[in-house]
C-alpha angles and dihedrals in degrees: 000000000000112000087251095063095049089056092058092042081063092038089063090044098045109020103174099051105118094199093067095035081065097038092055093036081060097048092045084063082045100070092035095266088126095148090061093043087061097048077053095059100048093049099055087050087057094050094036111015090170088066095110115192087061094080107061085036091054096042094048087052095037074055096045089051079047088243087142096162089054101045100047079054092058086043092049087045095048093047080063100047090041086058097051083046091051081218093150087177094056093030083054090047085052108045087050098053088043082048092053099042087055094052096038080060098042083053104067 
């Protein structure tokens, strides 16, 4: 059984655990399913916005899929949650990808 599967596997026995939600959502990418990953991923912010790691993730891939205006919003939503969270390292993370993907705009 490939570890996909057995995420998913978890995933049936245990559906709101957001763990697996973004463990499956990696290993979707990983297999180049990168449309459902995504789908994953906004789901599970829907159930559990306060996961926190599902925000840079889901704006690199909404980038990657050049959904710039998407992904900067994730980015905005997860700097607020980062600082309720007082998490410095992901709100840095944040607030650099958020800072790249302005200039970047600001660049063409």
């Amino acid at each position: 059984m490939s570890r996909l599967d057995q995420l998913q596997q978890l995933l049936k026995d245990d559906p709101n655990d957001a763990f697996l939600t973004y463990a499956l959502a990696l290993e979707l990418e990983q297999a180049n399913r990168l449309d459902e990953a995504i789908v994953l991923l906004e789901q599970l912010l829907l159930k559990n916005s306060d996961y926190l790691a599902t925000y840079y993730r889901l704006g690199q891939w909404y980038e990657l899929k050049g959904a710039k205006e998407k992904a900067k919003l994730t980015y905005e939503n997860g700097v607020v949650i980062a600082k309720q969270q007082h998490n410095t390292r992901t709100l840095k993370e944040l607030n650099e990808a958020l800072s790249l993907i302005e200039n970047f705009d600001h660049a063409e």
